[in-house]
C-alpha positions in Angstrom: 102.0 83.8 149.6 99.1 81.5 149.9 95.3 82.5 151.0 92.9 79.6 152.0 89.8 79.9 150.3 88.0 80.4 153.7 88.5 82.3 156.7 88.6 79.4 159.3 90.4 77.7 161.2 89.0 74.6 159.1 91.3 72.2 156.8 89.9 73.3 153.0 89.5 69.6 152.8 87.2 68.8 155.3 83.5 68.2 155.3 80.9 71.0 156.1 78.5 68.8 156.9 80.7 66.5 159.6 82.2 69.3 161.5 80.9 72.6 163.1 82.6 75.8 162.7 84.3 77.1 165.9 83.1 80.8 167.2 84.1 83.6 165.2 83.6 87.1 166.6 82.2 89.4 164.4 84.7 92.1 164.5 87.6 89.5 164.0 85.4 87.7 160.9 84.9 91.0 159.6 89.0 92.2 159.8 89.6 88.8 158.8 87.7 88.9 155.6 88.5 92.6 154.8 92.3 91.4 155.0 91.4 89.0 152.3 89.4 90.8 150.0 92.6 93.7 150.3 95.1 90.9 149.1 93.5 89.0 146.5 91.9 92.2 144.6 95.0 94.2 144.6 96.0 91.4 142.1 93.7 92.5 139.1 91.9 93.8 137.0 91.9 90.4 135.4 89.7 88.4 132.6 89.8 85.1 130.6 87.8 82.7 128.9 87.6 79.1 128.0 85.4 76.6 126.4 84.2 74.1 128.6 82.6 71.8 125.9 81.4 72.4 122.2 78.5 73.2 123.4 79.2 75.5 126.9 81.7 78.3 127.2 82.4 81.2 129.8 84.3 84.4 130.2 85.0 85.9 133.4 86.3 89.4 134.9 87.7 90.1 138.1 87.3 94.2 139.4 88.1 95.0 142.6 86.1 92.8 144.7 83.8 91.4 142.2 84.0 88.3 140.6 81.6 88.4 137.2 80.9 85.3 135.1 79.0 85.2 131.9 77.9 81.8 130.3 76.8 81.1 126.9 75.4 77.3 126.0 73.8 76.4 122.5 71.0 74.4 124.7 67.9 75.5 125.5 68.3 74.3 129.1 68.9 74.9 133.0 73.0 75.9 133.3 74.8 74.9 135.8 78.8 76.4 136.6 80.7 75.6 139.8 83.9 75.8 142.0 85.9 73.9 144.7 88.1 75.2 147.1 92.1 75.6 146.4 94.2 72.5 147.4 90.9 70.7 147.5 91.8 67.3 149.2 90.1 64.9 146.3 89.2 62.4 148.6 86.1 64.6 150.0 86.0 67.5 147.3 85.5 66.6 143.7 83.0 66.4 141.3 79.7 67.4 143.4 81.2 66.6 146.7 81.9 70.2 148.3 80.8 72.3 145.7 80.2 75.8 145.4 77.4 76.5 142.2 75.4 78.4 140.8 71.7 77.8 138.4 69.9 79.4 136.4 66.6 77.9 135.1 64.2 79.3 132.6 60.4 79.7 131.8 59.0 79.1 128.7 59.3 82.2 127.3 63.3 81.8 127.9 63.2 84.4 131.3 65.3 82.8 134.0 66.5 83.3 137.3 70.2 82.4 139.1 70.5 81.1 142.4 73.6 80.5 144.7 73.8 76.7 144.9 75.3 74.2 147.2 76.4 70.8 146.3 77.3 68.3 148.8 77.1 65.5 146.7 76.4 63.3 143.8 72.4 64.8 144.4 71.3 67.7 143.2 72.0 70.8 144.5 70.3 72.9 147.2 70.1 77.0 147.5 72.6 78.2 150.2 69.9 79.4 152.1 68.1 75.8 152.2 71.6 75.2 154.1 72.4 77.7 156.4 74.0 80.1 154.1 73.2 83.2 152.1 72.2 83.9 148.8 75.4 85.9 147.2 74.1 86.5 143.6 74.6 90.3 143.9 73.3 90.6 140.2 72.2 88.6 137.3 70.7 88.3 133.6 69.4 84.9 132.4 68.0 84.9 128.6 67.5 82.2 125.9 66.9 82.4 122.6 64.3 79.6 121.8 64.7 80.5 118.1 68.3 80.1 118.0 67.6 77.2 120.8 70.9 79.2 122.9 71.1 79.9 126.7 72.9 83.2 128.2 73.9 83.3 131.8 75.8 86.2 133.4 76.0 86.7 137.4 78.2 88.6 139.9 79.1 87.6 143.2 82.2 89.0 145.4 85.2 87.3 145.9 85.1 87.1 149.4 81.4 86.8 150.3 82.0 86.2 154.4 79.3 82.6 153.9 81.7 80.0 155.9 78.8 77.7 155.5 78.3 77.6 151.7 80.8 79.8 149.8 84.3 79.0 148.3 85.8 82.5 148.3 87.6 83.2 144.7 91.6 83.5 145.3 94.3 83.4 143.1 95.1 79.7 142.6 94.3 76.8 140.5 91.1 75.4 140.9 88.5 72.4 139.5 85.4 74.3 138.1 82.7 72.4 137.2 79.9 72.6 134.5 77.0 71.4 133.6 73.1 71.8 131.3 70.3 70.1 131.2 67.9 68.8 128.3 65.3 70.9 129.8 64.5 74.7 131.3 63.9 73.4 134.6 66.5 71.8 136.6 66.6 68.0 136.4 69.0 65.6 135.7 72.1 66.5 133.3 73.1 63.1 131.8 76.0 63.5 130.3 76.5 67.0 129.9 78.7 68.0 132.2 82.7 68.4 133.2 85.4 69.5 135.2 88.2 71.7 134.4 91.6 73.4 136.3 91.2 77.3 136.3 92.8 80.4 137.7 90.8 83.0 137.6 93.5 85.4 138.6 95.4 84.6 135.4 94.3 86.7 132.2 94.0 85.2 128.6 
């Protein structure tokens, strides 16, 4: 059994900025997303890691209906992390295009904060709620050490976050997640550092 990454009536593939999303009731989205959440959580606890690049690496954990990601990069930089939808159609979701993400920046002193991102395309990234949607960072820590010259990200966000506008929900399937840090605290331009790899956040390793 298969579960679309949104609860629409939209093709995963299609563009959020093109088309409008057709009337939902709120009792229906609400049963609709609660049937979702009831599905894909009943299929951990589950955790993993992997390393992105030398340089960036993450670990994740899936409880119930939370979805917590922790980040460690030896930069002293802005982090990026992000995810597309499941069966993304790579004509009009790859890379930046269609991209679910999530910053953190940093002072000086190495205190940052982590905001829910959308990417729609090779431009930087706006907050969801520059766009329509909603902030779903239910929790997060953002340190550096500028000693060590090392950058510490962990957030937690729910699977299913109910945000048709600027959310992939997290369901068990493969998926490109992208990455990427800066040279710099504040969020500019990330050259060359940056990638894509295929995870399932479902599977445990």
């Amino acid at each position: 059994m298969c579960i679309r990454d949104r609860v629409s009536t939209q093709s995963t593939g299609s563009s959020k900025n093109k088309n409008q999303m057709p009337s939902i009731s709120p009792i229906i989205l609400t049963l609709l997303v609660f049937s979702t959440y009831q599905f894909i959580s009943a299929q951990c606890p589950c955790q993993g890691s992997a390393q992105l690049s030398p340089a960036y690496k993450i670990a994740w954990t899936i409880v119930e209906d939370i979805f917590s990601v922790n980040i460690d990069v030896n930069a002293l930089a802005w982090v990026g992390f992000g995810w597309h939808s499941e069966n993304a159609d790579p004509n009009t979701e790859y890379g930046m295009i269609n991209a679910d993400t999530v910053v953190a920046v940093f002072s000086p002193n190495g205190q940052g904060t982590v905001v829910d991102y959308w990417s729609t395309n090779f431009v930087p990234p706006q907050p969801d709620t520059q766009l329509g949607g909603v902030n779903n960072i239910l929790s997060y820590v953002a340190t550096q050490d500028t000693i060590a010259k090392t950058s510490h990200v962990e957030f937690k966000r729910k699977l299913v976050t109910g945000d048709l506008k600027t959310d992939w929900n997290v369901t068990n399937s493969v998926r490109n997640v992208i990455w990427a840090y800066g040279t710099g605290q504040q969020f500019t331009y990330h050259g060359s550092f940056r990638g894509v790899k295929a995870i399932n956040f479902f599977v445990s390793n």
